[in-house]
N, C-alpha and C positions, 0 to 999 in steps of 0.2 A: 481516488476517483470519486467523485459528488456526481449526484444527480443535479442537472441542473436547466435551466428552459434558456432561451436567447433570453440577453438581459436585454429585456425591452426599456426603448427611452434611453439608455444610458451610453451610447455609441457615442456622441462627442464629449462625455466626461471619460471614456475610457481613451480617447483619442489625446486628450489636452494634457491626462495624468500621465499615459504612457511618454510622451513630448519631455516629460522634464526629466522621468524617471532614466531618460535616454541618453540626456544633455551629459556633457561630461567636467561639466564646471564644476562641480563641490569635489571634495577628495571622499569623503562618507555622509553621502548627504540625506537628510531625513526632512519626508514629505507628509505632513499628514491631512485626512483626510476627515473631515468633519461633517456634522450635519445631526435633525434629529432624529428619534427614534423610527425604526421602522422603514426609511428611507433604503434602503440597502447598501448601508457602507461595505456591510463585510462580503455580500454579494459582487459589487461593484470589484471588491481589493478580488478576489476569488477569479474574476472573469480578466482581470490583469493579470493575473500570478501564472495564469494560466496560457497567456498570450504567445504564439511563437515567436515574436522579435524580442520576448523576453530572456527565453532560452537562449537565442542566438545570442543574447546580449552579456549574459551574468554567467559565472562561472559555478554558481551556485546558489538555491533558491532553497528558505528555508520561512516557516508559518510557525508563528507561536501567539496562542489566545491567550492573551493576560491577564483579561476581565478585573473585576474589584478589587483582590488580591494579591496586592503588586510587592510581591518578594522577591529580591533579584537572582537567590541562588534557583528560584520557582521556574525564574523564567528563565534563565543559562538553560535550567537543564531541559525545558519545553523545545529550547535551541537544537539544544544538541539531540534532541528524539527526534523532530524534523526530521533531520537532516542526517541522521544514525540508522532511522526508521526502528526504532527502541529505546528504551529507556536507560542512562547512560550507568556505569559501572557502577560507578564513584558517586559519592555525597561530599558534601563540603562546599563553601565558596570559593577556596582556594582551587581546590583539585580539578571542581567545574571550570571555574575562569582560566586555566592554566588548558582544557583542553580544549575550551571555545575558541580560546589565541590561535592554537594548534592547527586550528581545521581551519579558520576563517584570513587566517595572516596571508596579506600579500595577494588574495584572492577577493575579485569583484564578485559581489553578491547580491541579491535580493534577499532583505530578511519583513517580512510583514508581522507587524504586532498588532494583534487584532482586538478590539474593544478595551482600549485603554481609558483605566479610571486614573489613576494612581498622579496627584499635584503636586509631589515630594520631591525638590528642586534634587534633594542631594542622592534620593531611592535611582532617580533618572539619569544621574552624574555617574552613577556605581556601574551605571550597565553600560552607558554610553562610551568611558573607557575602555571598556574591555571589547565593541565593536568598532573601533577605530582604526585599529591594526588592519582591514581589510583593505584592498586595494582601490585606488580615486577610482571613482564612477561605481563603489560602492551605494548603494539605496538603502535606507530603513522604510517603510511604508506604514503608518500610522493608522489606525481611523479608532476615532474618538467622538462623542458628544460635546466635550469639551475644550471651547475658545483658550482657555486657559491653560492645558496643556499641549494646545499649537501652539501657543507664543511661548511655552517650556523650550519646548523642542526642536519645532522647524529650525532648517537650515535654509530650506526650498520655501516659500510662498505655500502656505495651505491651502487646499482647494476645499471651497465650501459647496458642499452638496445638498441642492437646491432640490426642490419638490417636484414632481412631475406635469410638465405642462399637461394644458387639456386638450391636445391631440397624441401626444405621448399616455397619457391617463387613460384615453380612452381605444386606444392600440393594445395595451396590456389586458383591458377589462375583456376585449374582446377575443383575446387570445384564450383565454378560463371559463369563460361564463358561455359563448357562443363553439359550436360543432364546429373545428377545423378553424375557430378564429373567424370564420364570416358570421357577417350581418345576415339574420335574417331577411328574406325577401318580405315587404309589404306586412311587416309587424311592428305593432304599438312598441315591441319591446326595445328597441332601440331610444324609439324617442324616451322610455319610459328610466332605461339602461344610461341615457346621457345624465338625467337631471340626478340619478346616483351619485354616477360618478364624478360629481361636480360637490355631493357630501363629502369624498373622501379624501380631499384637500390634498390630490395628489401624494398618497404615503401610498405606496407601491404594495408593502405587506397587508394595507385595510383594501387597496384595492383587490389583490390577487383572491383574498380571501370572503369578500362580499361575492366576487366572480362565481368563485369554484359554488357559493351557498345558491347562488340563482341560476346556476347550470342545473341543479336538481330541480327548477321549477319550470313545467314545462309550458303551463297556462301566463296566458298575459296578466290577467288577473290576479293571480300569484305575484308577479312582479310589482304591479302596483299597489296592491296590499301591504307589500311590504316596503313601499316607499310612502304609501299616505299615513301607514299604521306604526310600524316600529323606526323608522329614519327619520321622521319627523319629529321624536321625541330629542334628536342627538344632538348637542350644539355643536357650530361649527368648530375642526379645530382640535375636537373631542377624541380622541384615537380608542382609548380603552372602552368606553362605551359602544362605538361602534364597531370595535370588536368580537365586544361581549353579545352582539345581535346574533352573529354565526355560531355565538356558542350557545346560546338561546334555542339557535335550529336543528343542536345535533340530536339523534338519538338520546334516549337515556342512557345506553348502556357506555356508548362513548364519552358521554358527561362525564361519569365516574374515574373513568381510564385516563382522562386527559388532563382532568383538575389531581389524579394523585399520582403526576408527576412532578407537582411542585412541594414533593419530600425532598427532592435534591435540588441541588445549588444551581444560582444561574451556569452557564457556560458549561454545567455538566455536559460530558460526552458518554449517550449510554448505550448500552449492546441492548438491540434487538430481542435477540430470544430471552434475554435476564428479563427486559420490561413487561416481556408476555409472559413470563413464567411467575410475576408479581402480579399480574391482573388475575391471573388464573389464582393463585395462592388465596389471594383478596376474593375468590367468588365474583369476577366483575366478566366473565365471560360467560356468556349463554349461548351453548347451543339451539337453531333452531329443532335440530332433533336431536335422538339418543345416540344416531349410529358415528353424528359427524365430530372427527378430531376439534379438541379445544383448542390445540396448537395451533389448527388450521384457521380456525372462525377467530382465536387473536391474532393470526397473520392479516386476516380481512379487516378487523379494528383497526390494526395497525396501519395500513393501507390507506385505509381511509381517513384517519386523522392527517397523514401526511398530504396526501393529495390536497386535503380542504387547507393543507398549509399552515395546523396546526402543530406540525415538525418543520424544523429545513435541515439544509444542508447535511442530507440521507448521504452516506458513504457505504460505497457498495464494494464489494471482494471481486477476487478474480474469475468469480463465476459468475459474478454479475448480481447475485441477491446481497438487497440492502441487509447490513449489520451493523451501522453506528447511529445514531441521530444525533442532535442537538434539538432545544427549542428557544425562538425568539425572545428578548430579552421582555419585548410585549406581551408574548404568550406570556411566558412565566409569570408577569405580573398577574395576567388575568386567570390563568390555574390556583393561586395563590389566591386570589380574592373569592372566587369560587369554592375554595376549597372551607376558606376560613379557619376558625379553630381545631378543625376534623385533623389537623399536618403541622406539624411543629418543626420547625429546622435548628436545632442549636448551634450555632457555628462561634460560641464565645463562651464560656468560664461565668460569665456572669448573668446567660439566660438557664432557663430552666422550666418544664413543664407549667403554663400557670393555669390553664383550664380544663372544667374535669369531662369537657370534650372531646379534648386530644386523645384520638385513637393512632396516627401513627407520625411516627421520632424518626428523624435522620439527627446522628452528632456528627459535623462534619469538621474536619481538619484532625488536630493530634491535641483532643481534649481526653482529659478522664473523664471516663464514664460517669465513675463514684458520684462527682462534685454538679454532675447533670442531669441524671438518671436518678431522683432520691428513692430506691425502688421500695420503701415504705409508705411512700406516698400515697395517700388515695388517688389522686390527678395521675400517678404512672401506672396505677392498677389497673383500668383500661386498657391500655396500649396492646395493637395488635400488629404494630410494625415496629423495629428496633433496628434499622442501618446502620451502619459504620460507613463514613464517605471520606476519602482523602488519597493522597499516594501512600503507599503499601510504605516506600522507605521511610519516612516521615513521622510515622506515625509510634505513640508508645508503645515498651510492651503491658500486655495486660495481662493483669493477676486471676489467677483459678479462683481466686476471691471474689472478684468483681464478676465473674463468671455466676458462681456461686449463688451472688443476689440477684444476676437477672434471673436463672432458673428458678429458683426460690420465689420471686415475688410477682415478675410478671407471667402468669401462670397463661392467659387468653392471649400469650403473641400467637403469630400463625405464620407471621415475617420475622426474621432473626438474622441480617448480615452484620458476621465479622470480620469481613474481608479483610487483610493487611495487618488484622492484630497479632501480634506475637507469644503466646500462651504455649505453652510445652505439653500443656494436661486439660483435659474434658471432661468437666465433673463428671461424676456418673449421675448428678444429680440433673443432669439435661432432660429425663425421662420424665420431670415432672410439667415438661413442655407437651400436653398432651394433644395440645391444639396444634400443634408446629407440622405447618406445611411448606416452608420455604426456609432451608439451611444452609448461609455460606459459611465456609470454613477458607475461604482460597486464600492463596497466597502467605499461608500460616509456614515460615521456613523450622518448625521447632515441634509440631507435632508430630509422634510416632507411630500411635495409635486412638485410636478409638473405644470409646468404651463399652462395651455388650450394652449397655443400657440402653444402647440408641436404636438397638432394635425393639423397643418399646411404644416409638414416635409412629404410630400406626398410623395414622393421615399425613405423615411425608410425602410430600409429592417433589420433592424436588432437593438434591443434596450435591452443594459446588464443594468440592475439595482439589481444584484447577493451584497447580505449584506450590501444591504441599509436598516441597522437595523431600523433606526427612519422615513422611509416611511410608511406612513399611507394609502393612498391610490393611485388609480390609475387615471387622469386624465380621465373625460366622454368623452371628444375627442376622448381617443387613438382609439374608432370603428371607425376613418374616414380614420385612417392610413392602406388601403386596401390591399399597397404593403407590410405590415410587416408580415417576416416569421419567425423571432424569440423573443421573449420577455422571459428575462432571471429575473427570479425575484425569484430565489430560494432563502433564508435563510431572507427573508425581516419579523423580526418578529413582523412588527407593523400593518401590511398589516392586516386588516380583511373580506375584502372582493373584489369582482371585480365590474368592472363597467358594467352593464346591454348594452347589444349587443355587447359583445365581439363575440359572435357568427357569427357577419358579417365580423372579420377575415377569412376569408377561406383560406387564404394562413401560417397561423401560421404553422409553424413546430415544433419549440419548443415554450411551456410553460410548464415554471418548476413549477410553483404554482398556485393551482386554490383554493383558501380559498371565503369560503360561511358561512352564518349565516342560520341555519338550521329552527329556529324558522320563524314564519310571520316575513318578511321586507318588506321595501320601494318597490316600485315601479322600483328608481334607482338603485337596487341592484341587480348583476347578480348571477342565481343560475344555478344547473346544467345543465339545457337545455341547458343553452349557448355552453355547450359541445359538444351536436348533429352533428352541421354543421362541426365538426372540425376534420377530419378523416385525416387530412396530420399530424398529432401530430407523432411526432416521439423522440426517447430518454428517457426521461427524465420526470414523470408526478405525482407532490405528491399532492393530492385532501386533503382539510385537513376543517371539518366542525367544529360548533360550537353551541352548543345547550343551550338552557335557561328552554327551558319550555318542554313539552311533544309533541308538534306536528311534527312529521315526514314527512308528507305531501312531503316538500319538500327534502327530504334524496331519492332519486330516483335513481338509480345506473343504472336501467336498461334504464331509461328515458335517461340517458346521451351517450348511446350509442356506450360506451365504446369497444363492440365486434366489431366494426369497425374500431378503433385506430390500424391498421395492424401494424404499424410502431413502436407502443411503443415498450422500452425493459425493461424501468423500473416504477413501478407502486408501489404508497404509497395510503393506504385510511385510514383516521386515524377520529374519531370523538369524542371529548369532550363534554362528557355530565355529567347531574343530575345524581343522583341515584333512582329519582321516576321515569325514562324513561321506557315508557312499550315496553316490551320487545317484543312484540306480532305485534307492528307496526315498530319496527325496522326490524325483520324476512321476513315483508315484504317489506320492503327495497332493502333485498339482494335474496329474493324470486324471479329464474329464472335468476338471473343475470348472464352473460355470461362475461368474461375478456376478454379482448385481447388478440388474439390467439398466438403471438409470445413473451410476454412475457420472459423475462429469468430473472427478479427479482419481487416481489410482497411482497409487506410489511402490512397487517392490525392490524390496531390496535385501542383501548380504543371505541368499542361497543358492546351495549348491548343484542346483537342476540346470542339465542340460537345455530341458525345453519347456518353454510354461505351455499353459493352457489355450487350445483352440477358440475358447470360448468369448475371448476378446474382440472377436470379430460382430459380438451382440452389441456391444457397446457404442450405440449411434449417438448417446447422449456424451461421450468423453471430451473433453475440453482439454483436462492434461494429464499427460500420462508419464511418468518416470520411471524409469528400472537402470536400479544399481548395483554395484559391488558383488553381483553372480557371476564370479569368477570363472564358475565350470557350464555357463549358458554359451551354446552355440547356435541357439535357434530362436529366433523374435518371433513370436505372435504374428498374423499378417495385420498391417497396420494401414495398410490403404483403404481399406473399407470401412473408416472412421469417419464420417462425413462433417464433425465436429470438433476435431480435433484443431487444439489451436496451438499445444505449445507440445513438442516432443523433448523429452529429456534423456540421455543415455550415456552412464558415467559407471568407469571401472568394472567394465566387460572385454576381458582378458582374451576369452576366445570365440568374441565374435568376427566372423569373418564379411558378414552380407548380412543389410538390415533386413532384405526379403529372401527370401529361398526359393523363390521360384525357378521351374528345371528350363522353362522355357518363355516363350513370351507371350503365354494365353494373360497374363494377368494383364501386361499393358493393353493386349487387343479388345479387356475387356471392360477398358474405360474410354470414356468423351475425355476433351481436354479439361475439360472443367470439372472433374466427376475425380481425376486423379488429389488426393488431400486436399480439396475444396476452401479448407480453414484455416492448413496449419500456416501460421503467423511465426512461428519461431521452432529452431533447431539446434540446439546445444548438446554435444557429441567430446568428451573428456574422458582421455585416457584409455582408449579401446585400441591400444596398439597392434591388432592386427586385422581392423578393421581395414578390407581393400574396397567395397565397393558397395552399391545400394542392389544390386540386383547381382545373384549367384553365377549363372553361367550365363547370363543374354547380356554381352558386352554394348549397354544400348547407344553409347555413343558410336558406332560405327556402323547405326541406322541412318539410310541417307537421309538426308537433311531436308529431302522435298518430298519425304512419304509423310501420309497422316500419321503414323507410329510416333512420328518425331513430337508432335505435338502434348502426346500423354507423357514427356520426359519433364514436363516443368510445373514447377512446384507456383501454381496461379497466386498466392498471397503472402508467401513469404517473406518476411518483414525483417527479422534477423538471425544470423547464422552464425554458431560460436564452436568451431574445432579446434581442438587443444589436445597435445600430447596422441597423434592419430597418424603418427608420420607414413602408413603404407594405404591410410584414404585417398585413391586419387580418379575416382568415379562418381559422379551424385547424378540425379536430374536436376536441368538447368532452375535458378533462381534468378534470371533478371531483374525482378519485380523487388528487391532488398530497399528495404528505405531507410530503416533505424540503424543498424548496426551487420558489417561484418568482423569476425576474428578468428585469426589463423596463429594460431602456436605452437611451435614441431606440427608443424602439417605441410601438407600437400597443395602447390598452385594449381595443380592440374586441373580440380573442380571448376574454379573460379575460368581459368581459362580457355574450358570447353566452354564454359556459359556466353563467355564475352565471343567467342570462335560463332558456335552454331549458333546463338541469340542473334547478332548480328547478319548470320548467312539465310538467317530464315528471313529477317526484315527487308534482304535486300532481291529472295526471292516472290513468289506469288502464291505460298502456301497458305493455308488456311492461320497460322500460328506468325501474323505478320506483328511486329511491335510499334509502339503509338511514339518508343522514344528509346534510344540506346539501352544497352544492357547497361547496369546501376547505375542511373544517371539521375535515380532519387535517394541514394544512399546519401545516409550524413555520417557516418562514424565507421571510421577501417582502424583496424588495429592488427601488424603483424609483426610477428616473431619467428624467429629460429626456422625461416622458411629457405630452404637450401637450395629448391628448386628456381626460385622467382628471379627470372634475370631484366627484365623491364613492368613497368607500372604504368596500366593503358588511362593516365591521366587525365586526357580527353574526352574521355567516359563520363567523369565522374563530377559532373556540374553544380551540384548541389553539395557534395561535401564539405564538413562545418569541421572534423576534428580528424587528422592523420596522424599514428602513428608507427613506423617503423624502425626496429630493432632484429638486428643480427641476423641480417639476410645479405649472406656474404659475396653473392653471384649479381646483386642485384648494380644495375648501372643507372645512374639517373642523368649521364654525360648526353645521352641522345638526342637532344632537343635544341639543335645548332640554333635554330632561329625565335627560338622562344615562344612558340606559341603552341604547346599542347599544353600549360601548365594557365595558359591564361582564363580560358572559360571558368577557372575555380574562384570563383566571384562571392562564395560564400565561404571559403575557407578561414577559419577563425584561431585554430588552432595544430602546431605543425611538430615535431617530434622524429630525427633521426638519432639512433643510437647504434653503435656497435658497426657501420658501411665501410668496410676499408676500402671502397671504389668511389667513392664521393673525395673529388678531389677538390671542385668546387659545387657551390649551389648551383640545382638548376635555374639557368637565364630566363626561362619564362615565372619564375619565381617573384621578379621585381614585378609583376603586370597581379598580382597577387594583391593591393591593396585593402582589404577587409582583415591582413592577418595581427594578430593581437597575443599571439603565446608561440615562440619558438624556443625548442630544446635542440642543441647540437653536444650527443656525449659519444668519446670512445670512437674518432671520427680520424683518426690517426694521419690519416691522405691531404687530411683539410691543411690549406696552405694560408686561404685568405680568407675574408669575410667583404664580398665584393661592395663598391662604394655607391650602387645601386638601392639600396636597402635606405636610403633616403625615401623613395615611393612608399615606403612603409608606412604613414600617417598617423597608422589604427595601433602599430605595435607596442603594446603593454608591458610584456615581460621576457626577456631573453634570456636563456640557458646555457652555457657555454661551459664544456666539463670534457677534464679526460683527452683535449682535442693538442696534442704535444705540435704540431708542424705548425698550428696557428700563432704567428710570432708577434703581431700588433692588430690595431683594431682600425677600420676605417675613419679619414675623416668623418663619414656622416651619419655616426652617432650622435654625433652633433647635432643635427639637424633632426633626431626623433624627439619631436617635442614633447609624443605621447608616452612614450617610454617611461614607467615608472619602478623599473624595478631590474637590475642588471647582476647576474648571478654567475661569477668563474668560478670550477673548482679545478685543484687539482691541472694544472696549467700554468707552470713555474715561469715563465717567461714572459706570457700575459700579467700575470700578477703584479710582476716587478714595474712593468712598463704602465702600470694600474694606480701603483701607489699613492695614494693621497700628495697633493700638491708637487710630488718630486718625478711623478713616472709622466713617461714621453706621450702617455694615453691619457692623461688626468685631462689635460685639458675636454678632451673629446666628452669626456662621461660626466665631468662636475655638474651639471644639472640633473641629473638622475638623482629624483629622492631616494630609493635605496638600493644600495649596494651590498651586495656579498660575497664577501671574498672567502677562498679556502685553500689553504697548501693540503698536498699529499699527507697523508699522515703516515706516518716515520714510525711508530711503535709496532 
């Protein structure tokens, strides 16, 4: 998710690109997009990527930024994190290409490569094979500076992206620089705002960014001053110069913050809280006073550079705050020119420190240090920054040696990331780092421990050890470390416990991990008291214990103080134990426990309490809340008076029987219809097999349907709903309002068919809770299984649906539609999926009124006799599945006639196959224009 504004001006280049990107003439066709700097290609490709006829269109949509270093195992695997949402297992070209084939084979896709340099006819051959295999009306989407690698590559006509007209120009300016986008009434500034905007030659980036600098000027005079004074010195045409005007007008302090971020490489993507915790490290933040957080006042730095649009493309989480940036490939230049000497980047073997200005280093890629860092050097004796920049797997490992001479020589760093290096051992000689305020160590898979010396580094303010899997523990020193406000030690899975007086932290802000051994321990071992003193904890917080025997003694939640943690927002409690754990002293555990008040995520999981804590009902700020594997929980927290709740999760809760316990129905009387989960957006419910209903003893569907009552049963935003392995749920309040997704697996139709029952009886009476539009009739995606109850599919409903599929719903008849028209209104239906129906004898007849459909599976359909010759109307269909279907004995004439069909797959269908045979079966004729085919016998071993 990016922040992002209407892309102004650019609605008929989105319209022209989207047009080809649609067309289905090429079989993998590649479109790129050109133009020059600052224009906004990648904005432009972003606000297409993001289009919903895109969706409906591709089977799959994946983004990879290439920028300057165009290595094709780089970019495989940028492919496969897309599109993985992680970074892939495996290294190697082979291993990579072999599993890009994998995923992408046979399947139409949108893949976008974003700022492409790279003119290496045969670099572009390498990649271009291995994206071929996808299915015709596959896209590649380009955008590039360079004429020359469109005529590489297109397959499609390039579109050249042209400069902003000047009523487009002057629409954008006015969206930034003016309150709400309007023109002042009866002010020079407009007149004063056109003849700017007539400098900035139409570049969208100079524009938005002059905008955002004269929105802080509130006088006319000001505006003019700065059009006769500083714009008139700019030639036309000029970008970086007239850049360099807004960065003329920042603050001093933002000056600093924003020119040294051109230590790292263009196209870097950098986390948020790391960039504030290097400005901070740097002394580049100033409080206006003593009492106010640093972290906060560089939250507001950081804000503010973005807004003036000297970040883009802010990527935000699921709770809504920005955590990724990038910067313009223009900024970068202009950080970098302003920076000057002060920032050295070595990204090659043959540069090297060469001025004795140079205060801070990034070596980027998988350089030795040794051969860059000559740390004898007077020119690296300065240096107060030392980066490591590149991907973690990539990179060498590095010697306790090399180690050795940074500590040793550059004695004034105060920045030290080694992110990604591989080193087993930590000199002890790091102590003579006495300035060091900024420590990474992450993603080190080989360290074990620590060296007591690091308790030495008395102005630490900050220590990453994020996926130092093979860390064991934590050094007893680090309590002496009194300046340190962050210790980042999330995913460290070796870690079992902390060291006893971490509590005399009181400055910690973050700690992403507090792991305890719950049983009697040491002396030296810290448990949750250590928690108490620690009320600046903000972010980020997963508690995670560890049980052997039966004493809980130590499992104390309330003892650690956590109602005071104002700052948390995200909270894990998770406890591994026996299964002779009495459950009676874990209950008091969570007995009175109060959470942190501003909370907006809370995860518990694997304990053995019957009932959590009252106290959930504080939490107005929760967004999402999950509770899992509490095998002996029969009691949920009350969860209706969450008023921000958007996503509920509830997975392996054995003896839950009611998500509410209420004895009567004061709770529904005691909401508006709107007032009932106001937020939640989603509801995923796995494996709570005796889970019967949402409310204890008020059976509310058998409230009439024309009392107000009825009204507080439905869930007002529910978006999508996913029950699996739940088969005794067959109660909820109604969900009409579903858009994204339903899914039902070993569960109950009942839910879904009170909804469709009373959703409809309410619309059609004059209750207050009347509907603007059928029950799911903006659903796009059903998916059911092993559903034993479901005997018909209210098809009719379901207007909007783009993907169905069902499997092993063995009651269910889809014979009932004599005259073919409940299946026709599915006008968006794109992709279709029956498995396992022994009553599907044939398709249903309103199936041929279906034209939009483009992916049909038929497996394990045993009844299936024919494949009717109707399936001509078909136009759009892409890919057919045929499997397991034994009664199906030939195939229609008018396979023939699917012209669009590119892909036809039997398996396991001994009499189809033969009738299939290349050149000799009685079916060849029908399929020989289908470019591929896949055949499969039963397999006999």
């Amino acid at each position: 998710m990016y922040l992002s504004a209407k892309v102004t001006g650019r609605e008929d280049d989105k319209k022209e690109i989207l047009k080809r990107l649609l067309s289905d003439s090429e079989n993998v066709g590649i479109l790129p997009i050109t133009g020059i700097r600052g224009l906004g290609k990648t904005t432009l490709a972003q606000f297409i990527f993001n289009d919903e006829e895109i969706d409906k269109h591709f089977q799959l949509k994946m983004w990879a930024c290439v920028s300057e270093s165009f290595e094709v195992e780089k970019v495989i695997g940028k492919i496969l994190e897309s599109m993985k949402k992680k970074k892939p297992d495996v290294s190697g070209m082979d291993a990579l290409g072999r599993i890009l084939r994998e995923e992408i084979g046979g399947k139409k896709y949108l893949l976008v490569l974003d700022d492409v340099w790279n003119e290496d006819v045969k670099k572009w051959d390498d990649l271009k094979v291995l994206l071929e295999v996808g299915a015709s009306g596959s896209r590649i989407l380009i955008t590039t500076r360079s004429k020359i690698i469109a005529q590489i590559t297109q397959t499609i006509a390039e579109y050249s992206l042209q400069c902003l007209d000047e009523r487009e120009s002057w629409c954008l300016f006015k969206q930034v620089a003016f309150e709400n986008g309007q023109e002042p009434v009866n002010s020079r500034k407009v007149e004063v705002g056109k003849e700017i905007v007539e400098k900035c030659s139409g570049v969208p980036l100079v524009i938005k960014t002059i905008g955002r600098l004269l929105s802080l000027e509130n006088s006319e005079e000001g505006w003019v001053s700065f059009k006769n004074n500083k714009l008139q010195k700019i030639k036309e045409n000029d970008i970086l110069p007239t850049l360099k005007l807004s960065y003329d007008q920042l603050p001093s302090h933002l000056k600093q913050c924003f020119a040294y971020y051109s230590i790292f490489p263009k196209d870097y993507v950098m986390e948020k809280s790391k960039l504030i915790n290097l400005w901070i490290a740097k002394g580049f933040i100033k409080p206006p006073n003593q009492n106010e957080c640093l972290e906060d006042v560089g939250h507001e730095y950081f804000m503010d550079l973005l807004w003036r649009s000297f970040f883009q493309e802010a990527e935000m989480d699921d709770l809504g705050n920005v955590f990724m940036i990038k910067m313009h490939d223009l900024m970068h230049d202009l950080a970098s020119s302003v920076a000057g000497s002060l920032i050295t980047r070595l990204e090659s073997e043959e540069k090297s420190i060469s001025d004795l200005k140079t205060q801070h280093v990034s070596v980027v890629g998988n350089i030795d240090f040794s051969l860059v860092i000559r740390t004898s050097s007077s020119k690296a004796s300065k240096t107060r920054t030392l980066l490591c920049l590149g991907e973690s797997e990539n990179l060498q490992d590095f010697s306790s040696t090399s180690c050795e001479a940074i500590f040793s020589s550059l004695k004034f760093l105060r920045v030290l990331g080694l992110d990604g290096r591989q080193f087993d051992l930590v000199p002890s000689s790091i102590c003579k780092l006495k300035h060091l305020r900024d420590l990474d160590l992450s993603w080190n898979e080989k360290i074990k421990k620590l060296p007591d010396s690091i308790s030495r580094l008395q102005n630490l303010y900050s220590l990453r050890l994020s996926s130092c899997s093979s860390l064991e523990e934590l050094p007893r020193g680090i309590t002496k470390l009194v300046n340190l406000r962050h210790l980042y030690n999330d995913e460290c899975d070796s870690l079992t416990y902390m060291p006893r007086g971490l509590g005399q932290l009181t400055n910690l802000q973050t700690l992403s991990l507090f792991r305890f051994p719950i049983d009697s321990a040491p002396e030296d071992i810290g448990q949750l008291s250590e928690l108490i003193t620690l009320n600046s904890l903000r972010g980020e917080l997963e508690i995670l214990g560890f049980r052997h025997g039966e004493d809980v003694a130590l499992l104390d939640y309330k003892g650690a103080n956590l109602k005071e943690k104002q700052h948390l927002q995200v909270l894990t409690l998770k406890c591994w134990s026996r299964e002779n754990v009495n459950a009676r002293d874990e209950n008091m555990a969570f007995e009175d426990w109060v959470p942190p008040p501003n909370l907006k995520k809370l995860d518990i999981g694997s304990y053995w309490s019957v009932k959590l804590s009252e106290g959930f009902s504080t939490l107005t700020n929760l967004v999402e809340l999950s509770i899992s594997g509490c095998r002996k929980l029969k009691y949920l927290p009350p969860l209706s008076r969450l008023p921000s709740l958007k996503s509920l999760y509830l997975w392996d809760l054995e003896e839950i029987e009611y998500v509410s316990d209420c004895s009567d129905n004061n709770e529904l009387s005691s909401f508006s219809s709107s007032a009932f989960f106001p937020s939640l957006e989603q509801i995923v419910i796995n494996y709570c097999p005796n889970l019967k209903g949402w409310w204890r003893r008020s059976d509310s569907y058998n409230v009439d349907v024309n009392t107000t009552d009825h009204a507080l049963l439905l869930f007002p935003r529910l978006s999508e709903l996913i029950i699996e392995q739940c088969p005794m749920l067959t109660s909820l309040p109604m969900f009409p309002h579903l858009e994204e997704k339903l899914v039902l697996e070993n569960a109950s139709w009942k839910p879904v068919q009170q909804t469709i029952t009373n959703a409809s009886s309410s619309s059609a009476s004059s209750t207050p809770i009347a509907f603007s539009s059928p029950p799911l009739s903006k659903l796009k995606t059903i998916f059911l299984s092993g559903i034993h109850d479901l005997e018909t599919l209210p098809v009719q409903n379901l207007v909007s649906l783009q993907h169905l599929t069902i499997a092993d719903c063995p009651m269910l008849d889809l014979g009932n539609d004599e005259h073919g028209m409940q299946w026709k209104g599915l006008k968006s239906l794109i992709s279709l999926g029956f498995t396992g129906m022994p009553k599907l004898v044939s398709l249903p007849l309103g199936l041929q009124h279906v034209t939009s459909l483009r992916r049909l599976q038929i497996s394990d359909c045993s009844s299936l006799l024919a494949i009717p010759e109707w399936i001509c109307n078909w136009a759009s269909l892409e890919e057919f599945t045929i499997s397991k279907c034994s009664g199906l004995t030939s195939l229609p004439e008018a396979m023939s006639r699917l012209t669009s069909l590119k892909t036809l797959k039997i398996y396991d269908c001994p009499i189809l196959l033969r009738r299939c045979e290349q050149e000799r079966g009685e079916d060849w004729p029908k399929i020989a224009h289908i470019p591929k085919l896949d055949f499969r016998l039963p397999y006999l071993g």
